[in-house]
C-alpha positions as CSV (number, residue, x, y, z in Angstrom):
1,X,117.7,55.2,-11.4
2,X,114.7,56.0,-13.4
3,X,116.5,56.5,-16.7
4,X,118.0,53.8,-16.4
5,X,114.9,52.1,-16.0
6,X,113.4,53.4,-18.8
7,X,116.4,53.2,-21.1
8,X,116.5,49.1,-20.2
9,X,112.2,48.9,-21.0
10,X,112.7,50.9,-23.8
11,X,115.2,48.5,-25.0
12,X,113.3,45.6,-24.2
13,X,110.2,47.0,-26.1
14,X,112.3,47.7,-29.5
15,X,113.7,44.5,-29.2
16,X,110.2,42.8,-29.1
17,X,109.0,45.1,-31.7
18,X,111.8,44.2,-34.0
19,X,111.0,40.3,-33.2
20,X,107.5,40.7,-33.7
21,X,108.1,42.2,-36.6
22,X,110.7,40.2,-37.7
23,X,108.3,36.6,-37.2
24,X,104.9,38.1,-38.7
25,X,106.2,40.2,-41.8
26,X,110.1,39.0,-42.6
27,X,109.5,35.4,-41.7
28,X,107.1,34.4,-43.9
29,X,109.0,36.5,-46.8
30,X,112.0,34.4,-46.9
31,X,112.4,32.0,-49.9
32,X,109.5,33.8,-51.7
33,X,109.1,35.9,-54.6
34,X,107.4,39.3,-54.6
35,X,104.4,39.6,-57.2
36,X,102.6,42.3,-58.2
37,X,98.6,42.2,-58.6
38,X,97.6,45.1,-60.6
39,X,93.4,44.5,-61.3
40,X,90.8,47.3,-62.4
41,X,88.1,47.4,-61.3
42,X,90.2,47.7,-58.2
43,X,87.7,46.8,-55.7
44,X,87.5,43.0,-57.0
45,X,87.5,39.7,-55.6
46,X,91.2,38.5,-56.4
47,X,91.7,34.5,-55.6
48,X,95.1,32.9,-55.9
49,X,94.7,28.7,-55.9
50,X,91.1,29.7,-54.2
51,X,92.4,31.1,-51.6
52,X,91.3,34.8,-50.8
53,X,94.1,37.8,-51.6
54,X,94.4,41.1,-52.7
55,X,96.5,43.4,-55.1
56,X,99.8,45.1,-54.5
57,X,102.4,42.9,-53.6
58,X,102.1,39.5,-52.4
59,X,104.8,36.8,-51.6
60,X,104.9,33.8,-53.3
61,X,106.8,30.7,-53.3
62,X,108.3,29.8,-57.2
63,X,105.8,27.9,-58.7
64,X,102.5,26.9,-61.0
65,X,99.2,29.7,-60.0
66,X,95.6,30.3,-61.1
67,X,95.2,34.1,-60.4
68,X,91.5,35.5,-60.9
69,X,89.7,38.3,-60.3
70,X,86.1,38.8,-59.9
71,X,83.3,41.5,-59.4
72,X,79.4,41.6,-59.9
73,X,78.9,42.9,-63.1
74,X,82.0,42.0,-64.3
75,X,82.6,38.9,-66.4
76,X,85.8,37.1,-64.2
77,X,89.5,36.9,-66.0
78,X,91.7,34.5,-64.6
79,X,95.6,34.0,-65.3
80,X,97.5,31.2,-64.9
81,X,101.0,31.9,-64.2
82,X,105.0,30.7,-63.6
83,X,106.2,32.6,-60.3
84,X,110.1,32.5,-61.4
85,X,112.8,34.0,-59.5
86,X,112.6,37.5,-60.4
87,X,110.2,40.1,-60.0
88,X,106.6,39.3,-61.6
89,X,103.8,41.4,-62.2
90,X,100.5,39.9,-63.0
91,X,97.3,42.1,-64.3
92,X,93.8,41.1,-64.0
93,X,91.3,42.6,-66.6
94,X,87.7,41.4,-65.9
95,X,85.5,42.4,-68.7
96,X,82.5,44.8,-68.5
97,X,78.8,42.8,-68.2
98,X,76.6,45.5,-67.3
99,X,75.7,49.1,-68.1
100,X,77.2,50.3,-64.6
101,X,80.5,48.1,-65.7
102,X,80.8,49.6,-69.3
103,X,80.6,53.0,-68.2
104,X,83.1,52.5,-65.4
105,X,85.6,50.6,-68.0
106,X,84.8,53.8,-70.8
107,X,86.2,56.3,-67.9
108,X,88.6,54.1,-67.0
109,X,90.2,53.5,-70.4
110,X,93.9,54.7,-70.4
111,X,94.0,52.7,-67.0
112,X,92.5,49.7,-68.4
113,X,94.8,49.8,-71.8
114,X,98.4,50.2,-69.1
115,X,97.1,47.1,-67.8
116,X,96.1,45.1,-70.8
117,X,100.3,46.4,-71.9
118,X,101.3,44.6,-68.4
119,X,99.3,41.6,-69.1
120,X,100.6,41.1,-72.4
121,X,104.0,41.3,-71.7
122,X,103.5,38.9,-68.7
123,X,101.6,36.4,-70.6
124,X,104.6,36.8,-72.9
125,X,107.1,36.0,-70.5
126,X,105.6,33.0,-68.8
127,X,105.0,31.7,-72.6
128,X,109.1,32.1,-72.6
129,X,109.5,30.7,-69.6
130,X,107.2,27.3,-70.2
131,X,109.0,27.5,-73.8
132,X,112.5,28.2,-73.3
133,X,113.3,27.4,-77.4
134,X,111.4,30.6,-78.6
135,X,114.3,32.8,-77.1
136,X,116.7,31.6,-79.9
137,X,114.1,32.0,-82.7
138,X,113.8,33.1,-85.6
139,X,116.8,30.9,-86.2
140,X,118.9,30.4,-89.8
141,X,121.3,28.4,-91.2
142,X,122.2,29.3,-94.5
143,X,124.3,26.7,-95.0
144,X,121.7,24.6,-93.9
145,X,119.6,26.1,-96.0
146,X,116.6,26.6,-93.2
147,X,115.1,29.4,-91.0
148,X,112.6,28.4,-87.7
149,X,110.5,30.7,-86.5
150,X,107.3,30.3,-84.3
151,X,103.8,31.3,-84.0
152,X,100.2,31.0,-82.4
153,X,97.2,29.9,-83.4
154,X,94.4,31.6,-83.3
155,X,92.4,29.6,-81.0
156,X,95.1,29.0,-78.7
157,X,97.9,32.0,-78.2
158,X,99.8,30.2,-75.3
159,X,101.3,27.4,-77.0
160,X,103.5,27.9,-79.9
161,X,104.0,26.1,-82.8
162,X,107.2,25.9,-85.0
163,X,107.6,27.2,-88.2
164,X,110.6,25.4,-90.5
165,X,111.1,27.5,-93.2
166,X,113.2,27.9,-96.8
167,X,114.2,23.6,-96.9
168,X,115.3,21.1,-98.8
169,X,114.7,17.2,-97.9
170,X,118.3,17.2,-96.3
171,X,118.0,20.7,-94.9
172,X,114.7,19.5,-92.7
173,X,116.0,16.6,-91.2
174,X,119.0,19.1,-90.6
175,X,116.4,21.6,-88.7
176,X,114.7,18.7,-86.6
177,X,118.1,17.7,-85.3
178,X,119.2,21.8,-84.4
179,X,115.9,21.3,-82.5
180,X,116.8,18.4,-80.5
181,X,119.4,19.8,-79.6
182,X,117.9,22.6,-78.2
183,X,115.9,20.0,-76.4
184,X,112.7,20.3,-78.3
185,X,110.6,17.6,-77.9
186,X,109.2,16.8,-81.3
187,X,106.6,14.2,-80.4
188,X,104.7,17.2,-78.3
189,X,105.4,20.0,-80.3
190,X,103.4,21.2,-83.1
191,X,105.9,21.7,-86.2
192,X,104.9,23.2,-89.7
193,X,107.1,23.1,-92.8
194,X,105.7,26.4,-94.6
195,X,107.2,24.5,-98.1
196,X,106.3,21.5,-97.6
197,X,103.1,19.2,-97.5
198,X,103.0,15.4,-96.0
199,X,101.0,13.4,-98.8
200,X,100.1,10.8,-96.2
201,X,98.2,13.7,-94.6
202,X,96.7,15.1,-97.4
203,X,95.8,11.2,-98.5
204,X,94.2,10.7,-94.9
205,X,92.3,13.9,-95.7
206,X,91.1,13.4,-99.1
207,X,89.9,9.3,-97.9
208,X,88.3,11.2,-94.7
């Protein structure tokens, strides 16, 4: 009588602790994605929309985030990123401000240069992500004749602009329309013909 007692309260606790379990950790998993926060130093103050977090793995519904990172001494880096369907990883790299900070980063090198790797190739693939048209470039059509490539700018490395390449007159309206199709806006996107110069630019410029 008493084993079966405690065979039935034993069943009732596992139950509960599966349930419990199930509502607190599961629950608020479903529909999300799982993101990685990798920071160094790895006591900092990581924020995700302003709200508090922390590193490892977090859950996180698909969409727009400002990730940042913070410590005294340190001078804050904050991301903003895509949360897509797959697996993301995100790296924080405050910079040093202080002695104390520089001589922690200096010992800390090799872990600080696996992270800035991560970061790149995140920063990378939200850039591929917000602009989908990059994956098909650098594109040529010899026929055409044309090539399109893309590139940064110095000041700003997370937009690209277009490259058009290797034209004649015929062969750039011939690119522009390749691009539309693609569905490249070209009223917002930057586009540079490397062979060719607009005179009604460089006639605004010389009157200017």
């Amino acid at each position: 009588m008493i084993n079966r007692k405690f065979i039935v309260l034993s069943g009732v606790i596992f139950v509960g602790v599966c349930l419990l379990y199930f509502l607190l950790v599961i629950l608020p998993r479903i529909g999300k994605v799982p993101v990685e926060i990798l920071v160094h130093p790895n006591d900092s103050t990581i924020t995700i929309n302003g709200n508090r977090s922390a590193s490892g793995i977090q859950y996180l519904s698909v969409g727009e985030y400002t990730v940042k990172a913070e410590k005294d001494g340190w001078i804050a880096d904050e991301v903003k990123v895509s949360v897509s369907d797959e697996i993301n990883q995100i790296a924080l790299l405050p910079r040093p401000n202080s002695n104390e900070a520089r001589e922690i980063a200096e010992e800390d090198n090799l872990e600080r240069e696996g992270l800035a790797g991560v970061k790149a190739n995140a920063r990378g693939a939200n850039i591929r992500s917000d602009y989908p048209i990059i994956n098909k470039l650098p594109y040529s059509d010899i026929a055409g004749p044309y090539k399109i490539d893309y590139g940064f700018n110095r000041d700003d490395t997370t937009v690209p602009y277009l490259l058009i390449s290797f034209t004649t007159p015929k062969s750039r309206q011939k690119a522009l329309e390749w691009l539309q199709n693609n569905e490249v806006d070209l009223t917002t996107t930057e586009i540079i013909f490397s062979d060719f110069v607009n005179p009604i630019k460089n006639q605004e410029k010389f009157h200017g």
